[in-house]
ZAMARGU-4260 file (C-alpha; in steps of 0.2 Angstrom, whole numbers, plus 5000, padded with zeros to 4 digits):
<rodrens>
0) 4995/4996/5141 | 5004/4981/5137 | 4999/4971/5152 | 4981/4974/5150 | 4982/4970/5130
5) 4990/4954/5133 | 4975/4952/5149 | 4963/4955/5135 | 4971/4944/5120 | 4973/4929/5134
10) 4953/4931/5138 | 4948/4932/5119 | 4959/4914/5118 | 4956/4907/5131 | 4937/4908/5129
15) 4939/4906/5111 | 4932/4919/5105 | 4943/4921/5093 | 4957/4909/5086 | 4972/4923/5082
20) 4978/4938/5089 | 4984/4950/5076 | 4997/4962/5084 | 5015/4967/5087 | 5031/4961/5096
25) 5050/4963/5097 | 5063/4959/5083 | 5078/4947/5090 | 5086/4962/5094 | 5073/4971/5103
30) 5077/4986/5092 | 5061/4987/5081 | 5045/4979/5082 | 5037/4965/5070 | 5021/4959/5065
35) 5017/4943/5076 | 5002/4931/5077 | 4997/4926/5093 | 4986/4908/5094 | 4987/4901/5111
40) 4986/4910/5129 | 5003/4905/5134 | 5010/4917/5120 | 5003/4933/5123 | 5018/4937/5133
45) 5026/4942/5116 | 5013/4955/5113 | 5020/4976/5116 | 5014/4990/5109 | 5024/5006/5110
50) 5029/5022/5100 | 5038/5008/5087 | 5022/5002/5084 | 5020/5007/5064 | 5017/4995/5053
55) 4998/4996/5049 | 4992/4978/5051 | 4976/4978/5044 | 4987/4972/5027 | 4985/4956/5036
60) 4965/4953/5035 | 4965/4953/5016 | 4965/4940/5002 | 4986/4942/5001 | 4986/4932/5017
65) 4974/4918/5016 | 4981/4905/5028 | 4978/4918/5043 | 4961/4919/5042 | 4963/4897/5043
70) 4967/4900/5058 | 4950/4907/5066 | 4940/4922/5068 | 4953/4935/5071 | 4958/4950/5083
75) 4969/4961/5078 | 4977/4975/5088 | 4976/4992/5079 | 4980/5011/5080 | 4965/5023/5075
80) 4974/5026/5058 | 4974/5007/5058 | 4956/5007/5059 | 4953/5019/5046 | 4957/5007/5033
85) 4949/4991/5039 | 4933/5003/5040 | 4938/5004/5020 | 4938/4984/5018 | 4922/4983/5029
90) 4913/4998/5016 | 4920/4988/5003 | 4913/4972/5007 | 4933/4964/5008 | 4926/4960/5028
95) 4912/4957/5039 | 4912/4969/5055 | 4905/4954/5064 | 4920/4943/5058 | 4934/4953/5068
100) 4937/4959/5084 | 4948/4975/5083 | 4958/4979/5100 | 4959/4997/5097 | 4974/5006/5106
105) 4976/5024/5111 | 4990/5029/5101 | 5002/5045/5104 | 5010/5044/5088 | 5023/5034/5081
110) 5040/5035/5078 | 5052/5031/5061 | 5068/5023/5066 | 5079/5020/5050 | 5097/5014/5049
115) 5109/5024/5039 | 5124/5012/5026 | 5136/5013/5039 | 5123/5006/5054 | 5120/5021/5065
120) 5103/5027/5068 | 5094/5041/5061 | 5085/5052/5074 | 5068/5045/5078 | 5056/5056/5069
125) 5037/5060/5072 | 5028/5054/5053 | 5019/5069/5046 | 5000/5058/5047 | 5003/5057/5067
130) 5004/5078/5068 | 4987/5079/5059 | 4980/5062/5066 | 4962/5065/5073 | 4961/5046/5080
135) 4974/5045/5092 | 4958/5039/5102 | 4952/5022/5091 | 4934/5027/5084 | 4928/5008/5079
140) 4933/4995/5092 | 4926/4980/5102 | 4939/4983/5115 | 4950/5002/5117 | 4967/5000/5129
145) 4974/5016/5134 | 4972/5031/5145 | 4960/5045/5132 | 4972/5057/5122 | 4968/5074/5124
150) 4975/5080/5106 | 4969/5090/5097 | 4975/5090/5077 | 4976/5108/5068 | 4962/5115/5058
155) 4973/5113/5039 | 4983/5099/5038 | 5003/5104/5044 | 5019/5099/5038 | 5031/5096/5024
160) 5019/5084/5015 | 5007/5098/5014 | 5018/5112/5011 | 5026/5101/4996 | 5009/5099/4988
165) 5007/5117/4990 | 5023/5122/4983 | 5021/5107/4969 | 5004/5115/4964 | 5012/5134/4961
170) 5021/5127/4947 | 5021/5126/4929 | 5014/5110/4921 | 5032/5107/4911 | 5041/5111/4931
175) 5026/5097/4937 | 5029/5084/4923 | 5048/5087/4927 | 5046/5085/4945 | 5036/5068/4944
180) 5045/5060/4932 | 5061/5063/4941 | 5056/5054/4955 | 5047/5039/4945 | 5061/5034/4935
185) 5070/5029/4953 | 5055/5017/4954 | 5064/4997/4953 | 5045/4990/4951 | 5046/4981/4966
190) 5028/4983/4972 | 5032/4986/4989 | 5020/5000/4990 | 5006/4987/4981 | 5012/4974/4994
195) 5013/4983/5011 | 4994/4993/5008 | 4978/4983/5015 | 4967/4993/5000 | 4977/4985/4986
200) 4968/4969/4989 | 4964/4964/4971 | 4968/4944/4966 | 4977/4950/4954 | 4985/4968/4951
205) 4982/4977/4935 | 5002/4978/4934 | 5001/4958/4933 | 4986/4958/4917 | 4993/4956/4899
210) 4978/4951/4891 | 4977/4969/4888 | 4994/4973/4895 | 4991/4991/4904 | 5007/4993/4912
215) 5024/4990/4905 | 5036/4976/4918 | 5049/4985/4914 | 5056/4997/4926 | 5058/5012/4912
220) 5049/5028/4911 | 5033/5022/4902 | 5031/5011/4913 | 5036/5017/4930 | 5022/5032/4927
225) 5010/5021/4920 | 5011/5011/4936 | 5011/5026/4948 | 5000/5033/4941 | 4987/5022/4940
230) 4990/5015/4956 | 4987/5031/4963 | 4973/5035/4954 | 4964/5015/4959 | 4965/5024/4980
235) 4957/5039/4975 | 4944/5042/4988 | 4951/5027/4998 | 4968/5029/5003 | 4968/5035/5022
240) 4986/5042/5023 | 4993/5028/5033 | 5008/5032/5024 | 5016/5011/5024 | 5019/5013/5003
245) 5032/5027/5007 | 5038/5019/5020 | 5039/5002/5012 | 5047/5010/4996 | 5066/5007/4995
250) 5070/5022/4982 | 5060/5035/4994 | 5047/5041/4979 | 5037/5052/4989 | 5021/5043/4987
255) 5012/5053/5000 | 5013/5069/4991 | 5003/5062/4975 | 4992/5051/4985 | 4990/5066/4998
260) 4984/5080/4983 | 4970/5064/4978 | 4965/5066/4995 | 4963/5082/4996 | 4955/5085/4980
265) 4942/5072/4984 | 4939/5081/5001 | 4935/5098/4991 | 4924/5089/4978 | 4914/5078/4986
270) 4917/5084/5006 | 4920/5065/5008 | 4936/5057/5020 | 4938/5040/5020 | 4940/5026/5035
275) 4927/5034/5047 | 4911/5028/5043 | 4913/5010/5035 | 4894/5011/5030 | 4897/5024/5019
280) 4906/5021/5002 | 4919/5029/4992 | 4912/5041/4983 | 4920/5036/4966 | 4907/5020/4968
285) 4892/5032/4971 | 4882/5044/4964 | 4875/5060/4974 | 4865/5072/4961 | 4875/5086/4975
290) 4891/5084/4969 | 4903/5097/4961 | 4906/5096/4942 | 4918/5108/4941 | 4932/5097/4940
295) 4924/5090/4925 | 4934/5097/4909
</rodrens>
């Protein structure tokens, strides 16, 4: 795979098709894998792609990172869960499908490698999104590299993010408000989570406004829900479960489980699942006389 995408990224430079390759390489150390950005033919020797491959790169195509796009009409090499939230910015009108030329790579599943305090290695572990992923073979893509998966994803989402949610749900609201606010009062506001997502993407973020102030800087209770919360509630019907903002989070608040239950409540109210079909938008920007009103209180 990786001697036919760095064939394919020397084609798209050479001919000028494009002016930047978007994809990954190796740290110093080879150990882990690092976003790089490939503008000449000569460098596409730096370009792998392997189970390490997890950071979701599509971050890079919006308005955070400017100066990329100075640098011509990009590629950008991309996982089918990858794709799922550039089909978001392009639904969005954040990018033009025209404007980008998205390698798509058969993907396997990816794997977390994390280093313990004391610098040994945590075994490498199989994400949660990767079990249920139905896109292991790219869905929108100019160019696909790789041999066709024949995976098939269960019927019901598996595994403990799910079961969490389920066992979450069969408590009492008090044992829920307990829960949550157990795990947001670890939060340093850092923004990691806001940082490494391609779909927070606004110039500037609610957390940042203080003409009104909505969220509180301060990394106390009031705030830390305020901003979880809301955050939260601003990818309803958008977030893909690409699962960067737990990675990215250095107190490990289980992010997936709230932004998980969105997803599934959207799924159940308005059968809608988003990054597949970037002509179709979110359903909290539409209106559809079909929809359920049952959640309405």
């Amino acid at each position: 795979m990786e001697n036919t995408l760095r064939e394919k990224a020397k084609e798209l430079l050479s001919s000028g098709e494009v002016g930047v390759v978007i994809g990954y390489g190796w740290n110093r150390k080879k150990t882990r894998t690092t976003p790089v950005f490939i503008t000449t033919p000569e460098e596409t020797d730096k370009l792998i792609f392997n189970e390490l491959c997890v950071n979701n790169l599509s971050v890079y195509l919006t308005r955070k990172y400017r100066d990329i796009k100075k640098l011509g009409r990009p590629a950008i090499v991309a996982k089918g869960c990858d794709i799922k939230n550039i089909a978001v910015l392009i639904s969005e009108g954040q990018l033009k499908r025209e404007d980008l030329h998205i390698i798509g790579m058969t993907c396997e599943g990816v794997v977390y490698k994390q280093e313990l305090w004391q610098g040994s290695l945590k075994p490498e572990i199989m994400p949660v999104k990767c079990h249920n992923c139905d896109v292991r073979n790219p869905h929108i893509t100019d160019t696909v590299i790789g041999e066709k998966s024949d995976f098939v994803p269960p019927e019901e989402p598996t595994g403990m993010v799910f079961d969490k949610i389920k066992a979450i749900d069969a408590m009492e609201p008090s044992e829920k408000w307990a829960f949550w606010m157990e795990q947001f009062k670890r939060c340093v506001k850092c923004y990691a989570c806001r940082q490494f997502c391609s779909l927070c993407y606004c110039e500037k973020c609610i957390a940042e406004k203080n003409t009104p102030q909505w969220i509180e800087t301060s990394a106390h209770e009031r705030g830390n829900l305020s901003w979880n919360l809301i955050r939260a509630q601003h990818l309803a019907g958008r977030c893909t479960f690409c699962g960067e903002c737990e990675r990215a989070c250095p107190v490990n608040i289980p992010l997936n489980l709230i932004n998980q239950k969105l997803v599934l409540t959207v799924k159940d109210s308005f059968g809608y699942r988003s990054g597949y079909d970037p002509e179709e938008h979110p359903p909290m920007i539409v209106f559809d006389p079909e929809d359920k009103e049952d959640f309405i209180k």
